[in-house]
N, C-alpha and C positions, 0 to 999 in steps of 0.2 A: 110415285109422285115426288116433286122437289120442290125444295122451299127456294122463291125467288124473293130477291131483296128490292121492292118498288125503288128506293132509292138506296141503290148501289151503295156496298160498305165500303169501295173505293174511292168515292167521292162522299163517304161521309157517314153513309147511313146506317142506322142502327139494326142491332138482333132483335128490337122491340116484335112484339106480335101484331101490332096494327102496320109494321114494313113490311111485312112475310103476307105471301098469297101461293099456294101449293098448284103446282103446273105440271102439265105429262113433259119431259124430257122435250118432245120436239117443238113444245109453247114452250119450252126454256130456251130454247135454242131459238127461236122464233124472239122473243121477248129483247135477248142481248142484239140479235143483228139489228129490229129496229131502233134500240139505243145507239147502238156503233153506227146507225147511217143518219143519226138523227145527231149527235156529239160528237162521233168520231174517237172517243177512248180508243184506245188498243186493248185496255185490259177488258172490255166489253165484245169487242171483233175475236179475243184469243178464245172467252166463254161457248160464245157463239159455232165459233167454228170447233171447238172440243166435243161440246155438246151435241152436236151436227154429225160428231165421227169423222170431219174433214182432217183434224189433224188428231195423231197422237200422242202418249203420255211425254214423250223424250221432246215430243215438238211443241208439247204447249209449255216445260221448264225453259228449255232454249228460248224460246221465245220471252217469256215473263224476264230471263234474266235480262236478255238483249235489251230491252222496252225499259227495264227500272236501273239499270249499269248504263242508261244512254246519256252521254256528256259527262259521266262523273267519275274521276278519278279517287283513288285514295287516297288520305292523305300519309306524310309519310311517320307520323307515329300507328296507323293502321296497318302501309303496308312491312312495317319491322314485326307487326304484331302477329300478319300472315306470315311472312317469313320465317320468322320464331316457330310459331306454328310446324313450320314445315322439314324444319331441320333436323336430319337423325333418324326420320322416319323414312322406311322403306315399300316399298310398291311391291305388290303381288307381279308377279314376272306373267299372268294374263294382262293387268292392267300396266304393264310397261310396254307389249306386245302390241296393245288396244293404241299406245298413245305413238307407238314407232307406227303403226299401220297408217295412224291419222293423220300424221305426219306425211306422209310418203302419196300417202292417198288424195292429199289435200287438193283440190279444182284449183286455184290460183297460186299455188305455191312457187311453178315460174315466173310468171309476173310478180308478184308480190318479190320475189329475191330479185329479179332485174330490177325492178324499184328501188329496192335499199340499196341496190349497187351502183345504180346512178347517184344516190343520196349520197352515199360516201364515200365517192372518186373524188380523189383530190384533196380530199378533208384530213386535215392532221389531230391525234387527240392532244388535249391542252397537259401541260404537266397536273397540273390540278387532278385531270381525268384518269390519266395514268398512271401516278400515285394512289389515287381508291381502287385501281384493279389490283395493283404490287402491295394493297395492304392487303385485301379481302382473299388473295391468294396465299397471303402470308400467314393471314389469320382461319383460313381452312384447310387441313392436314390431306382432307380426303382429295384436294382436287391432283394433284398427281397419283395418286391411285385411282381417283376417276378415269381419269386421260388412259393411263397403261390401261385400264379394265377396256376402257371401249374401241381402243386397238386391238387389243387381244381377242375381243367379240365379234369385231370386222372383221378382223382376219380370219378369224373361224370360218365364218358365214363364207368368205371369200373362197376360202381352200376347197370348202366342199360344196361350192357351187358352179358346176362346168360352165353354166350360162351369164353368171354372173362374171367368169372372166374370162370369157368371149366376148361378153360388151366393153368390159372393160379394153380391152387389147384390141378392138375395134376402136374405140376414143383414142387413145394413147397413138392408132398408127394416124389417124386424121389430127393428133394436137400435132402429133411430129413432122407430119408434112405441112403442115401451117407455118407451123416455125420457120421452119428451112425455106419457104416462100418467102416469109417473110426477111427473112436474111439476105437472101438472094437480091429481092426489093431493096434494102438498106445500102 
């Protein structure tokens, strides 16, 4: 059995004993969809459908984050404090593997880069802007050993992958007839 909350601790409602009514799982699941079709919360639609089995554990965090992160940025004494946070510290080479994957793997990651690169054709950065790049690089030692490390990792990957530079020298003979078109044009 599960204890369901008559009035939702999202919208306010207490752990009292007279809010609490003990439900089989699919009257819990039954209980949040008709709140979500009757208010429309999301955090009632995510219950519903968890409860339901429709989605799972990764998709109901994803989700909760997406819905409570919607419209709101951080400010920037938080996001210094994330930052801080995150400096020094190192990733397990599975979870570096998970985030190059997710990268690579990503449904809109062409469009999404032709986007940015219509956004910033043409655009010059202000001295302002590239003065705080010429600090922040001044003021972290690792990013030139960043830089050589993830040359040196590509290039690994590259040497000992036949297919990998087959594609490549397949690009490279289509950029160079491009060009030569395009000179021939000019």
């Amino acid at each position: 059995m599960h204890k369901h909350h008559i009035v939702p601790k999202h919208i306010g409602g207490s752990d009292d004993p007279s809010n609490l009514v003990s439900l089989t799982v699919e009257e819990h699941a039954e209980a949040h969809r008709i709140l979500f079709e009757q208010h429309g919360r999301w955090q009632d639609q995510v219950a519903w459908k968890a409860l339901a089995g429709m989605i799972g554990k990764e998709e109901i965090i994803y989700e909760i984050h997406k819905k409570m992160n919607l419209g709101r940025f951080p400010s920037a004494e938080v996001r210094e404090k994330m930052s801080k946070a995150k400096r020094g510290k190192k990733i397990s080479a599975k979870h570096a593997e998970a985030l190059h994957n997710g990268r690579k793997n990503s449904k809109n990651s062409k469009e999404h880069n032709e986007a940015i690169l219509k956004t910033k054709l043409g655009v010059s950065l202000t001295t302002e802007h590239k003065n705080k790049i010429s600090k922040s690089r001044k003021e972290n030692p690792n990013v030139k050993l960043l830089a050589s490390n993830a040359g040196k990792i590509s290039s690994e990957k590259y040497k000992s992958d036949p297919e990998r530079q087959k594609a490549h020298s397949e690009r490279m003979k289509i950029w160079w007839k491009q060009r030569k078109e395009e000179r021939v044009g000019t």
